[in-house]
C-alpha positions as CSV (number, residue, x, y, z in Angstrom):
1,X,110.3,59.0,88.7
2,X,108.8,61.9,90.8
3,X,105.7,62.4,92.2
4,X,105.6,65.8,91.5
5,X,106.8,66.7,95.3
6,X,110.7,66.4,94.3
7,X,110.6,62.4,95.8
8,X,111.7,59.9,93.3
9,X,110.0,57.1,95.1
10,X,106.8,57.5,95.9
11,X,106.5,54.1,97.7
12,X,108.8,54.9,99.9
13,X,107.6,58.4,100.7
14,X,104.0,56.9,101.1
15,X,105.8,54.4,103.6
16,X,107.7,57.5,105.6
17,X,104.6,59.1,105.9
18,X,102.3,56.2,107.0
19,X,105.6,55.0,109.4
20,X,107.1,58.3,110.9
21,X,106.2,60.8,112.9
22,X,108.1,63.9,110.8
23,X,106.1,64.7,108.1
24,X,107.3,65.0,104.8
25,X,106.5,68.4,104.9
26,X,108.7,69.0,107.1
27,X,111.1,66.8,105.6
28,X,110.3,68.8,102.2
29,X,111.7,72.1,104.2
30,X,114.3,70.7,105.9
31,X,116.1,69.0,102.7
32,X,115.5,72.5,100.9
33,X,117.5,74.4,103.5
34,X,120.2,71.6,103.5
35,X,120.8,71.9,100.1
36,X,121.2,75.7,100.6
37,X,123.6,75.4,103.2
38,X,125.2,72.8,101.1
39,X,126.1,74.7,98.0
40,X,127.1,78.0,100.4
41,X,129.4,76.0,102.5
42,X,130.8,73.1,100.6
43,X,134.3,72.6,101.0
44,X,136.1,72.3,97.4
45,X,137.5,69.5,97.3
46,X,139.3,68.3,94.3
47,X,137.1,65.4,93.2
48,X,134.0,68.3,93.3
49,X,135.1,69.9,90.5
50,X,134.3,67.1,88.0
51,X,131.9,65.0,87.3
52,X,134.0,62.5,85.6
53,X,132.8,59.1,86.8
54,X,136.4,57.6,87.2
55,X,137.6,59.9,89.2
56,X,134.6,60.5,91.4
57,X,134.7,56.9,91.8
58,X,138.6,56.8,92.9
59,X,138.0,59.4,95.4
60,X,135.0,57.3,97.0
61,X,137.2,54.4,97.4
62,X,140.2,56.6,99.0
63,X,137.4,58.1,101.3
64,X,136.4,54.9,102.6
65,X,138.3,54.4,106.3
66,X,140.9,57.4,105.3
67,X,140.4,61.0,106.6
68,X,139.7,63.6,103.8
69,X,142.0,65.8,104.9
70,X,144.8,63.4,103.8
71,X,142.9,62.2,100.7
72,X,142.9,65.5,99.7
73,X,146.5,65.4,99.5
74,X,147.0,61.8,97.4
75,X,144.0,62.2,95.1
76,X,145.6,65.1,92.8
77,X,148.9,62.9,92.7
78,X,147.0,59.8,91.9
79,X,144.8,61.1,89.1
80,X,147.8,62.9,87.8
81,X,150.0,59.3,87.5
82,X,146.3,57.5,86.2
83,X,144.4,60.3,84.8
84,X,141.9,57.5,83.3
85,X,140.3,54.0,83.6
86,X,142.5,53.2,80.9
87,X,145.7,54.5,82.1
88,X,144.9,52.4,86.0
89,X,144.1,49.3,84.0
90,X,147.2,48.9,81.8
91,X,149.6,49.9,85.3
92,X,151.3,46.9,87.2
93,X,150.2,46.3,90.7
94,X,153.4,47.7,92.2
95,X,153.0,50.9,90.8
96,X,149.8,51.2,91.7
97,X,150.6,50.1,95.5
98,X,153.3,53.0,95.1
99,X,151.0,55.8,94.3
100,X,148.2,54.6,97.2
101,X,151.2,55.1,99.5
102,X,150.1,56.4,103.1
103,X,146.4,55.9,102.7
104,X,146.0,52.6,104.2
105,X,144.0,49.8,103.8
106,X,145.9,48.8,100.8
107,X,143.6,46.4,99.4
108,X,140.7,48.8,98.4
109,X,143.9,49.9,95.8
110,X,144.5,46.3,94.6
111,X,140.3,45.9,94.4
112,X,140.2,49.6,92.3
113,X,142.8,48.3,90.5
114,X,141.6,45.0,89.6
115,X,137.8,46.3,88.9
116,X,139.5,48.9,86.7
117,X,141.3,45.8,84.3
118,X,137.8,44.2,84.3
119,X,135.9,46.8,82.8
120,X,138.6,47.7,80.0
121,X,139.1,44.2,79.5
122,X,135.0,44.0,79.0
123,X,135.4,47.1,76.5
124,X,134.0,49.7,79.0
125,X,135.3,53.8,79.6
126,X,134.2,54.6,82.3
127,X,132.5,53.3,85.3
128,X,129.2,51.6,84.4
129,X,125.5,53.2,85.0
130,X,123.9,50.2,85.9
131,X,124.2,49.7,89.6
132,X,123.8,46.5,89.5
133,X,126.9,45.9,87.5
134,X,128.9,48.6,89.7
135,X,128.0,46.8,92.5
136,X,130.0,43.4,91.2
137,X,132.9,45.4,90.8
138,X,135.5,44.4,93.5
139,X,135.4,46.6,96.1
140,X,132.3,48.2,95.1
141,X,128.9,47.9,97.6
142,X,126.2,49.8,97.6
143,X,127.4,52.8,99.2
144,X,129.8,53.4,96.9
145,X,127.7,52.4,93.9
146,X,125.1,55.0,95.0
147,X,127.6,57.8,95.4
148,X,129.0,57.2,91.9
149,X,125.9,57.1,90.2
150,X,124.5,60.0,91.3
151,X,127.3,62.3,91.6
152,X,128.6,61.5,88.2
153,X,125.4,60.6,86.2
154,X,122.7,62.3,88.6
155,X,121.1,59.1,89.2
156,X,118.6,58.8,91.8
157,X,120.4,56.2,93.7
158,X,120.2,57.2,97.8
159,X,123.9,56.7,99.5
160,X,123.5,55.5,102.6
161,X,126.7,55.0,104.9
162,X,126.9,55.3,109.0
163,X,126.6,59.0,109.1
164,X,123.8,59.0,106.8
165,X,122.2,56.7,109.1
166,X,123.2,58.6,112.2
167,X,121.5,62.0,110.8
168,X,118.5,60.0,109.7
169,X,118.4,58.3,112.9
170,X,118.7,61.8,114.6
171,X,116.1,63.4,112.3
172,X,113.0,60.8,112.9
173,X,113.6,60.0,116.2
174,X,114.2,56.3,116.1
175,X,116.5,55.0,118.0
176,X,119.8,53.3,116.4
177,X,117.4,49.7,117.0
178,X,116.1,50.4,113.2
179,X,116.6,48.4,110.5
180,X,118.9,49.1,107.7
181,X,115.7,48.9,105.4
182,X,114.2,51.2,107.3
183,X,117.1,53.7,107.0
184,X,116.8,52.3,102.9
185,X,113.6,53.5,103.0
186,X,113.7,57.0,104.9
187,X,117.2,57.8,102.3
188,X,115.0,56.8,99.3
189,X,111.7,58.8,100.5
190,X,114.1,62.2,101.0
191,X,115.9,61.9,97.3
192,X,114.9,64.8,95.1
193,X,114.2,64.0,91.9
194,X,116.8,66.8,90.6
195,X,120.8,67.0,91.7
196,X,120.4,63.4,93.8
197,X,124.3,63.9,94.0
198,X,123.8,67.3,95.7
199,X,121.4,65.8,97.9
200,X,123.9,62.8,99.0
201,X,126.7,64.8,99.5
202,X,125.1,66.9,101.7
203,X,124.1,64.3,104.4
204,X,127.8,63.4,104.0
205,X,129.0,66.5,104.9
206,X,126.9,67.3,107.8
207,X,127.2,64.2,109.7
208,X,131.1,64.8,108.6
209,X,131.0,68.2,110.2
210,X,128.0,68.8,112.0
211,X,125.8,66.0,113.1
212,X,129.1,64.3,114.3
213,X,128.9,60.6,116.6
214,X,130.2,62.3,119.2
215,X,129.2,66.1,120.5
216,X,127.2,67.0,117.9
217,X,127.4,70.6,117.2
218,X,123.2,71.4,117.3
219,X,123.5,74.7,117.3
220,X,125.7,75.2,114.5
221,X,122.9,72.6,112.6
222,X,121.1,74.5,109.6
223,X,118.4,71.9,110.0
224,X,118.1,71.7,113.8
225,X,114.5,73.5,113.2
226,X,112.7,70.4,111.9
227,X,115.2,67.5,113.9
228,X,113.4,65.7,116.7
229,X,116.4,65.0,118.2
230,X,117.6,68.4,118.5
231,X,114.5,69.3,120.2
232,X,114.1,67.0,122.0
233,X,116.3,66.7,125.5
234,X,118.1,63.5,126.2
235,X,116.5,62.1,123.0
236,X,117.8,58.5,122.6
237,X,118.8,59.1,119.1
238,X,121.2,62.2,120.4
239,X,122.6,60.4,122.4
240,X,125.7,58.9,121.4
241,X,127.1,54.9,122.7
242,X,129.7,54.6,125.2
243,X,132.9,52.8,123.4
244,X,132.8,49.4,125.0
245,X,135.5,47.1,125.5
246,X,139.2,46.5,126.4
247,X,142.1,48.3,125.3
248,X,143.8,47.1,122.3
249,X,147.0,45.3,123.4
250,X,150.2,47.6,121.9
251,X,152.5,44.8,120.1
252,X,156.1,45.7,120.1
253,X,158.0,45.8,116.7
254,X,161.7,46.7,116.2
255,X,162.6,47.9,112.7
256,X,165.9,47.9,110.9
257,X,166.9,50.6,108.7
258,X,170.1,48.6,107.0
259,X,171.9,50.2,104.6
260,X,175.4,49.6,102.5
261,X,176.6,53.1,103.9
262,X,175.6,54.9,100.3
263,X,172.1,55.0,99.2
264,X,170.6,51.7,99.4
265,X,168.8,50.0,101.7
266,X,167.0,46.6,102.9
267,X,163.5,46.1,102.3
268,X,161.4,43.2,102.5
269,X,157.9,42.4,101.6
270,X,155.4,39.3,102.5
271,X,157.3,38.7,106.1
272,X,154.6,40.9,108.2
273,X,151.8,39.2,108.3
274,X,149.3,42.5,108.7
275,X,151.3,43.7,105.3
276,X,151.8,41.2,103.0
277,X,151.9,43.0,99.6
278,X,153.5,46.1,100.8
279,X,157.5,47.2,101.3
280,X,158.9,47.4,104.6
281,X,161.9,48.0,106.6
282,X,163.3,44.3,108.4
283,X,160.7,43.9,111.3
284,X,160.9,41.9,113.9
285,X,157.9,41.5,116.6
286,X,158.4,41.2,120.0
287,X,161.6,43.1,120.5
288,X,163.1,40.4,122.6
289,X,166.5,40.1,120.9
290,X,166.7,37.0,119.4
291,X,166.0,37.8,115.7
292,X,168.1,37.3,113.0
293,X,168.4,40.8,111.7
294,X,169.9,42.4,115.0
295,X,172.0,39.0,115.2
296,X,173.7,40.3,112.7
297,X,173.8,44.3,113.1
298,X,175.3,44.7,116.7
299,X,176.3,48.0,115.8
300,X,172.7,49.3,115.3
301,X,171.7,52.5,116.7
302,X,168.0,53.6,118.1
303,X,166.9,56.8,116.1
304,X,163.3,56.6,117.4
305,X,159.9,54.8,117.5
306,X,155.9,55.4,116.9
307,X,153.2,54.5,117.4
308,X,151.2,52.8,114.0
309,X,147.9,50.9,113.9
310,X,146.5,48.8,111.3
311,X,143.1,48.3,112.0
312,X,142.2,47.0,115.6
313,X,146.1,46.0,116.0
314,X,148.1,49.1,117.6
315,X,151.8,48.8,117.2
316,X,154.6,50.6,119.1
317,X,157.7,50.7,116.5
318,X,161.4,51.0,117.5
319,X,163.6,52.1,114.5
320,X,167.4,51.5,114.4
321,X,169.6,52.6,111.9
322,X,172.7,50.3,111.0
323,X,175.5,50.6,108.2
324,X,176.4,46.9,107.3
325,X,179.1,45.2,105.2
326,X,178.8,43.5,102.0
327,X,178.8,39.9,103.3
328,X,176.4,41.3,105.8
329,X,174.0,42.2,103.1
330,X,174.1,39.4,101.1
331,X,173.5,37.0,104.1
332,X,170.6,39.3,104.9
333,X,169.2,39.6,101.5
334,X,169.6,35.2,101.4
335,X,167.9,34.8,104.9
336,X,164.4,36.0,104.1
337,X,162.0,34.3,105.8
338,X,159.5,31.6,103.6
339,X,157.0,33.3,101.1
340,X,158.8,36.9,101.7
341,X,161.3,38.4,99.3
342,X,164.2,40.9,100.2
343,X,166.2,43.8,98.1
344,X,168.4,46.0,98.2
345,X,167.2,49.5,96.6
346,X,168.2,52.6,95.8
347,X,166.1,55.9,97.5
348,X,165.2,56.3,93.6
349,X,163.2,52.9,93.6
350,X,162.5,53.1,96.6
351,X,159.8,56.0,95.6
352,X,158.9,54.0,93.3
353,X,157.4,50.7,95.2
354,X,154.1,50.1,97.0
355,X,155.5,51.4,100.5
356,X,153.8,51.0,103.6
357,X,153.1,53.7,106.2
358,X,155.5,51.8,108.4
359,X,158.3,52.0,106.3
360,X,157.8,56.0,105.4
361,X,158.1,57.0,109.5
362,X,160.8,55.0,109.6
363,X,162.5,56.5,106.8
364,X,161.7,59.9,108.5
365,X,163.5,59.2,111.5
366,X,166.7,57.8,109.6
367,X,166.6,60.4,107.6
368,X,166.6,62.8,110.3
369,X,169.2,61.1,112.4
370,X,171.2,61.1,109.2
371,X,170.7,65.2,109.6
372,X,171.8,65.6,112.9
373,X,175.0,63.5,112.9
């Protein structure tokens, strides 16, 4: 409820004001202005224009670890192939790994798709308004709970993510030392009581595009006024952590593009151990020329590489290109290693499985080598 201020917890905004040393006041001011700035300056992005809790709730789980510039691009095509909880729930894993194609971090797709089967199964629409029971949803925490519910339903339920904290941090003064209930607390405290979604995605953008980790753009801050950080020089919570540690070692993967001279290729999935449930090109790791796949394609060709990381792993990926015989295909397709599976697609079916990021650059380059021949 409010307390007649515009806070919707009152206990917490008692706490700020007893604890901090930014007054709500202040506070009070600064969130009006950010809400203005907001609503002028919003980018449109897709998943704005509704308030449909399913899809809202899709793009928060493609925005987790995934730049919105590309998510931007997928979210139209996946909504379009699962326009509803429904239509997600009855799809097969595969085609659902197909569609998540080039996001990444393929198992928040196999958690949205398993949460989605669990609430039809339970006799539900859409995606529930009771935190609590979002929040046993697989793949579902609190941040993404919080976003939901108040974007979609206008529930006063205060999103709280790593920018969030950083702008909080930055606002009050306290140093990145402070408890996550005391971020909890500061989030709750600042949560009007009308357009909590608003209000959420606001911080989000800013510390997106504003109040960045790194170089934050002060003077370019609608709020910059009523931040101690801002005004204060060499305040601890402006100041932003060196990155500590060593470099990530680069692992060195060769990958064969085999084909039966005409449209279809070798794939494999459940071999690469950083990509078990996804379609790839034959890999090998290592690149020192004792696997079976080049064994048996000696007239390969090299028609590039990249560079690809999956999470703290960085990879540097050769790609060669090799037309193999019949009996070369089947002894291929025979020879997968133990717990992987091999086949021999079509380019048709091949858009249609759950392909990794790996296996799209390395389509690229054959594809392009195929061009300039």
């Amino acid at each position: 409820m409010s307390n007649g201020r515009g806070f919707t917890h009152p206990a917490s905004a008692q706490l700020l004001q007893k604890e901090s040393s930014v007054c709500l006041a202040r506070l009070r001011r600064m969130r009006r202005r950010l809400l203005r700035w907001y609503r002028t300056n919003a980018r449109p992005w897709p998943w704005r224009a509704t308030r449909d809790s399913y899809r809202i709730w899709v793009a928060e789980v493609m925005l987790q670890q995934t730049r919105v510039e590309v998510v931007a691009k997928a979210y139209a095509a996946f909504v379009h192939r699962f326009p509803t909880l429904e239509a997600l729930a009855s799809a097969s894993e595969e085609e659902v790994l197909a569609a998540w194609s080039g996001l990444g971090y393929y198992s928040r797709a196999r958690n949205l798709h398993r949460a989605a089967r669990w609430l039809v199964a339970h006799g539900h629409s859409a995606f529930p308004r009771d935190e609590a029971l979002a929040r046993q949803l697989p793949g579902v925490g609190a941040y993404t709970a919080a976003a939901v519910l108040s974007i979609a339903y206008g529930l006063p339920c205060a999103a709280i993510d790593a920018n969030v904290k950083r702008v909080l941090r930055r606002w009050t003064g306290h140093g990145a030392g402070a408890s996550d209930d005391r971020w909890r607390v500061v989030a709750r405290a600042l949560l009007p009581a009308r357009a909590p979604g608003d209000w959420n995605q606001a911080l989000m953008e800013l510390g997106q595009r504003v109040c960045t980790a790194q170089a934050p753009k002060c003077g370019a801050c609608p709020v910059a006024l009523y931040c101690e950080a801002a005004n204060n020089v060499g305040s601890v919570a402006r100041r932003t952590a060196s990155r500590q540690g060593t470099q990530a070692e680069v692992i060195l993967v060769d990958a064969f593009w085999v084909t039966d001279g005409g449209q279809r290729t070798i794939v494999e999935r459940g071999a690469f151990p950083f990509l078990r449930h996804l379609w790839l090109p034959l890999l090998e790791v290592g690149g020192n020329g004792t696997g079976a796949a080049r064994n048996h394609l000696p007239a390969r060709v090299c028609v590039g590489e990249f560079r690809h990381a999956i999470v703290r792993r960085r990879f540097r990926v050769r790609v060669f290109a090799a037309r193999a015989s019949q009996r070369t295909l089947r002894t291929l397709l025979a020879r997968a290693p133990a717990g992987a599976e091999r086949r021999l697609v079509t380019t048709d079916e091949l858009e249609r499985l759950g392909r990794s990021s790996i296996l799209l650059k390395a389509w690229h380059l054959w594809e392009r080598h195929q061009k300039s021949k």
